[in-house]
C-alpha angles and dihedrals in degrees: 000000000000111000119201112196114211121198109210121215106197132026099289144353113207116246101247089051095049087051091057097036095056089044105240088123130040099214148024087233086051088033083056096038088050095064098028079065085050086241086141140072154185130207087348092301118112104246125202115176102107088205099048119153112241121193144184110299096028122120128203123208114201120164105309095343135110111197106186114194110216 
């Protein structure tokens, strides 16, 4: 499993934008339809709010990737 660290600089980043920014999607419309399918999670819980808040010390599963949040 790859894992991708991002360090955040404020108090959140939404989920749909961290997807695109680390590059594991495209897109935010792939990034949306990604977590509409239930193809992300967080802390091993599928999570589908497209706007949810991530903070420092989560960590997002999609596909074969590891995104931990410092």
């Amino acid at each position: 499993m790859e894992t991708i660290t991002f360090e955040l600089k404020g108090d959140y980043i939404e989920l749909i934008k961290l997807l695109k920014f680390t590059g594991v999607c495209d897109t935010g419309g792939e990034a949306k339809q990604c977590v509409e399918d239930g193809l992300v999670k967080l802390h091993q819980n599928i999570e589908t709010q497209k706007r949810k808040k991530i903070r420092k010390g989560d960590l997002i599963y999609f596909q074969n990737v590891e995104i931990k949040i410092i």
